[in-house]
C-alpha positions as CSV (number, residue, x, y, z in Angstrom):
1,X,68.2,157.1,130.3
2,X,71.6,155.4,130.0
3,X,74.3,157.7,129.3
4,X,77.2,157.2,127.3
5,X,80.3,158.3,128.2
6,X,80.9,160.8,126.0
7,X,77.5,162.3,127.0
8,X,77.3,165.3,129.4
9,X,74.3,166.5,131.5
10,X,74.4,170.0,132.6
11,X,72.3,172.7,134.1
12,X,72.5,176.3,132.1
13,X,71.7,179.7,133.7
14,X,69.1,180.9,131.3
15,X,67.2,184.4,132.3
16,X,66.9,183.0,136.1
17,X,65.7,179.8,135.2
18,X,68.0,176.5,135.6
19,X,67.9,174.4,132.5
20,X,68.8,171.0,132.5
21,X,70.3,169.7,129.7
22,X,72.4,167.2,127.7
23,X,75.0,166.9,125.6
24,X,76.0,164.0,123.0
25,X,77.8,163.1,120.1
26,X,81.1,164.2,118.0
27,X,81.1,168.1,116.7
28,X,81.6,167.0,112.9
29,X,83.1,170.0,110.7
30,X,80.4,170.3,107.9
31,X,77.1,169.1,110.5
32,X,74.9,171.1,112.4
33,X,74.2,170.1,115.1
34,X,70.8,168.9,116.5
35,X,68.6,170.5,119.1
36,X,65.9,168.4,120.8
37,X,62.6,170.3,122.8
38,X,60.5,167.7,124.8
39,X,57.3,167.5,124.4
40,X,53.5,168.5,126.7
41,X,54.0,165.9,129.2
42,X,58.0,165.1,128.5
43,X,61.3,165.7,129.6
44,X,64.8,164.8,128.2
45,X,64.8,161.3,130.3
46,X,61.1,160.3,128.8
47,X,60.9,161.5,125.2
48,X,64.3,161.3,123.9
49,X,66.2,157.9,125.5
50,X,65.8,156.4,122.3
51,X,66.7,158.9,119.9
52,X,69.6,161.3,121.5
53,X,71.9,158.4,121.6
54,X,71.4,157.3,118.4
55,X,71.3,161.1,116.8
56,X,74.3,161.4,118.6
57,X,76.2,158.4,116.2
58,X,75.9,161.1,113.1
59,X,75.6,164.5,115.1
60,X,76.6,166.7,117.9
61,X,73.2,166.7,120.0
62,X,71.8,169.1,122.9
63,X,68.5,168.1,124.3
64,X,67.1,171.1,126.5
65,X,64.6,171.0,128.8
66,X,63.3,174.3,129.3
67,X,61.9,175.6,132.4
68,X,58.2,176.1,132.0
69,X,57.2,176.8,135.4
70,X,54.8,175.0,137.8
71,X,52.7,177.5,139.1
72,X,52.8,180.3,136.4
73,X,53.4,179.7,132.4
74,X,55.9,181.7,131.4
75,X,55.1,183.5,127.9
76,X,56.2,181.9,125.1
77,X,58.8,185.1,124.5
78,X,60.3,183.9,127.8
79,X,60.9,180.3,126.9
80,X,61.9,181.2,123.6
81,X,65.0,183.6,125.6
82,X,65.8,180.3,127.7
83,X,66.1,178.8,124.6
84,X,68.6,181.5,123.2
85,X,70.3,181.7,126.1
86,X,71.0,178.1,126.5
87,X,72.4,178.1,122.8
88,X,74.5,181.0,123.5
89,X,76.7,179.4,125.9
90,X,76.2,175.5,124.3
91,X,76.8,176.2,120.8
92,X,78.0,179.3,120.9
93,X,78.1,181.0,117.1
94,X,76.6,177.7,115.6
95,X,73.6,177.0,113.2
96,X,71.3,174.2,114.6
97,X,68.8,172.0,113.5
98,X,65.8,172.5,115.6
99,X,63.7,169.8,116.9
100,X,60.4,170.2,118.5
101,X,58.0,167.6,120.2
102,X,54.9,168.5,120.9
103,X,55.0,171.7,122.9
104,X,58.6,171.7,122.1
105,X,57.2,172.3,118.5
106,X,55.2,175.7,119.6
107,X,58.8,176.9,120.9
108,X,61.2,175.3,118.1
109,X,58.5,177.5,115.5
110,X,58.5,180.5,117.0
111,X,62.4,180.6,117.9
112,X,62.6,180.0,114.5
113,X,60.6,182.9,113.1
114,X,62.9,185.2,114.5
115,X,66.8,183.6,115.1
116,X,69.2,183.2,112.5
117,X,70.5,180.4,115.0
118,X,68.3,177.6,112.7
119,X,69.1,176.3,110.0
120,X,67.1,173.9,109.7
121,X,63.6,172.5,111.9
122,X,61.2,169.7,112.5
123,X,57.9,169.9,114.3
124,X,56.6,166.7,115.5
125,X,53.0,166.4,115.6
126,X,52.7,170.6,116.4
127,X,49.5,172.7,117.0
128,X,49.5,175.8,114.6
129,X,46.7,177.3,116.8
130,X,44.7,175.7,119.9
131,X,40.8,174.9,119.5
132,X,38.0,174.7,122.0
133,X,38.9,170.7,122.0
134,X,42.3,171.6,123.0
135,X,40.4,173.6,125.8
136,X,38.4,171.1,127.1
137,X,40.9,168.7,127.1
138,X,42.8,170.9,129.6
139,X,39.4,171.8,131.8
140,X,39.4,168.4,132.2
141,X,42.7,168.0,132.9
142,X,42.5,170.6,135.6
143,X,39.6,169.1,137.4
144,X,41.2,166.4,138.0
145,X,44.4,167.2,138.5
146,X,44.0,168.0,143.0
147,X,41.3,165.6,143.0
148,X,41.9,162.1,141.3
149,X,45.2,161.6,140.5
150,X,44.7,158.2,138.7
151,X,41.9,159.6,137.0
152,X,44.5,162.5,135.7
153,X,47.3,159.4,134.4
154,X,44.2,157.6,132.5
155,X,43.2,161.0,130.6
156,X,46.5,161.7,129.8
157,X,47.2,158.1,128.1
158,X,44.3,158.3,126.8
159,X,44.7,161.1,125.0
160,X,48.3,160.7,124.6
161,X,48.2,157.2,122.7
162,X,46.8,155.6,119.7
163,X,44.0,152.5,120.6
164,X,45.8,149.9,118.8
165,X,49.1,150.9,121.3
166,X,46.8,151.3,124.0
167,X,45.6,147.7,123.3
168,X,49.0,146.0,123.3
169,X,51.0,147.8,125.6
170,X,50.4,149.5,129.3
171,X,52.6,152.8,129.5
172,X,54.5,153.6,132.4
173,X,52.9,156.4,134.9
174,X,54.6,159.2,134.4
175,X,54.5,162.2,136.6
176,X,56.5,165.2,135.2
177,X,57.2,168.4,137.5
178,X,55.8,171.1,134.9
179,X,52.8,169.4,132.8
180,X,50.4,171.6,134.2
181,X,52.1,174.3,132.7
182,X,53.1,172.8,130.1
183,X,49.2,172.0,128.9
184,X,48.3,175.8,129.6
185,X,50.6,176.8,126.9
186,X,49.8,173.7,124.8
187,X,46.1,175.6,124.9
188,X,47.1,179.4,124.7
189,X,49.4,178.2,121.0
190,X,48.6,180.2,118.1
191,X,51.4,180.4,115.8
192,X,49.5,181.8,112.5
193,X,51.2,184.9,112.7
194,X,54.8,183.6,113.5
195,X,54.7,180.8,110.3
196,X,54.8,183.5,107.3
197,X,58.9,184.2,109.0
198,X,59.7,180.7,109.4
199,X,61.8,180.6,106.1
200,X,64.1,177.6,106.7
201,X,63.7,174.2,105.7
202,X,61.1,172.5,107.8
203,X,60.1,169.0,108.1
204,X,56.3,168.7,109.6
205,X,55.6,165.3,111.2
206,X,51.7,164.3,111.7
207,X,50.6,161.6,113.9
208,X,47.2,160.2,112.2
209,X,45.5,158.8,115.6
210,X,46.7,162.0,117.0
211,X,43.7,162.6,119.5
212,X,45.3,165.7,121.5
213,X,47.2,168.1,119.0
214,X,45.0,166.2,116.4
215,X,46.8,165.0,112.6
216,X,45.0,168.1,111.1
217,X,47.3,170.9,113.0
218,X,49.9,169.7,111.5
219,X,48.8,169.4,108.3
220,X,47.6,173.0,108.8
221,X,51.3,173.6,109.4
222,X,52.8,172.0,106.3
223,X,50.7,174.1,103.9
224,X,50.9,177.4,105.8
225,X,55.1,177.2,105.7
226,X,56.7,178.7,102.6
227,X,59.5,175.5,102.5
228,X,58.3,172.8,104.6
229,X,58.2,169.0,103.4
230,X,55.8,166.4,105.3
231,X,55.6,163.2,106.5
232,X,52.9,161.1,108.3
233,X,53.4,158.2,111.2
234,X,50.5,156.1,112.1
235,X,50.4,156.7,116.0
236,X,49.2,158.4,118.8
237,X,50.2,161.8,119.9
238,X,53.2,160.1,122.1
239,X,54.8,158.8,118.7
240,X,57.8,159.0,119.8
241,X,57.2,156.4,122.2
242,X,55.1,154.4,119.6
243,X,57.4,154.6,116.8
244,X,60.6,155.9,118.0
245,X,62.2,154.0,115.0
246,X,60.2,155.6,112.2
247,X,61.0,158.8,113.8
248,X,64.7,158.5,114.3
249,X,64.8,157.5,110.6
250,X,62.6,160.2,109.4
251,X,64.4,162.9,111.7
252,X,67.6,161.9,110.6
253,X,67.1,161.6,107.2
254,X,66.0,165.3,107.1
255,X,69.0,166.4,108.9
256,X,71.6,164.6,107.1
257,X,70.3,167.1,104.0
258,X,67.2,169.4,104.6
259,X,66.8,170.3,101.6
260,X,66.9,167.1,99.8
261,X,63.2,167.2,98.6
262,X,61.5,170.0,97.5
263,X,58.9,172.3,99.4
264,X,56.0,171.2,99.4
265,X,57.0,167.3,99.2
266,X,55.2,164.6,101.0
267,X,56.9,161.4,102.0
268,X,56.0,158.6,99.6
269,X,56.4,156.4,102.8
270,X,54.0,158.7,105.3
271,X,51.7,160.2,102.7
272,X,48.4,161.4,104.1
């Protein structure tokens, strides 16, 4: 990622666990700032190049990447305390605007059912709760994973990326320290009992090629929240590397006034 200069990287202290983080944009009086949470196979460096900076022209910005373990998954309680801890000494006091990729979605939803910390959150293409095809995506993840390392990059774009993007572009290898863990959470999500407390405005973002979380979690997740709005991109599950710009506009849109549309609303532009 290139930084600008008036972006800091830092490592927090959170519950024993170093998080690496980052830090962008002017603190405007009035603006929330924005919190981004990478996604299953992600980090700051992969998911968010493209949007932090340009968040970071309208809003204060902190993208966290929490520490999900390698050999054991910490419970989601546990990455949700990273989460609070790393907002503690970042933001001290403030109300955020919660973003959550992916994964990051499963934590952004269920920090949010229980802080007062969010004002405000979007969960881009999300799982409400993981089905045997989430399982059997990550058995065969796991099989290949010690055995057939290329085999393991070709499953993951293929799952990760719509055909048409798949067609036209080649994406870079990508080998994150954590996806393993990362996946076994991605599988053990069920959030139905956390969405009744998630009271804030909430934008829900659904991918329509979507082949891992699949376009109908998070259309699950838009009717089961009390104030959420929605709004479809046609992509793969990696949309933010498909269509960073539809995103950026659609994320920052939301955050400039949550509230703006009415629960319940579906973007004209992304209407299922």
């Amino acid at each position: 990622m290139s930084v600008d200069a008036g972006t800091t990287t830092l490592t927090v202290m959170a519950n024993g666990a170093a998080v690496p983080c980052m830090l962008a944009g002017i603190d405007r009086e009035g603006v929330d700032p924005v919190v981004l949470l990478p996604g299953v196979g992600g980090t700051i460096e992969s998911d968010f190049a493209f949007l932090l900076p340009l968040l970071a022209r309208t809003h204060r910005v902190l993208a966290v990447d929490l520490r999900y373990g390698i050999d054991a998954t910490p419970t989601l309680g546990a990455l949700v305390g990273q989460l609070a801890e790393v907002l503690r000494q970042t933001l001290p006091g403030r109300r955020v605007t919660l973003v959550g990729f992916s994964v990051g979605a499963t934590v952004a939803a269920e920090f949010s059912a229980a802080n007062p910390a969010v004002g405000a959150l979007v969960l881009v293409a999300p799982v409400l709760r993981a089905s045997y095809r989430h399982r059997m995506v990550a058995r065969l993840r796991a099989s290949m994973s010690a055995s057939d390392r290329d085999a393991l990059q070709s499953l993951d774009r293929f799952t990760a990326y719509s055909p048409s993007f798949l067609q036209a572009a080649v994406p870079e290898e990508s080998a994150v320290e954590g996806t393993a863990a990362k996946h076994r959470l991605f599988v053990d999500t069920d959030l139905t009992e956390s969405v009744s407390r998630i009271g804030v405005p909430t934008l829900v973002v659904g991918c329509t090629q979507d082949d891992l979380a699949g376009v109908d979690q998070a259309r699950m997740f838009f009717v089961s929240l009390p104030n959420a709005r929605y709004a479809e991109i046609d992509s793969g599950h990696a949309v933010i590397s498909e269509r960073p710009a539809e995103v950026l506009a659609i994320i920052r849109e939301f955050a400039a006034d949550p509230v703006r549309h009415r629960p319940g609303f579906v973007l004209d532009r992304a209407r299922p």
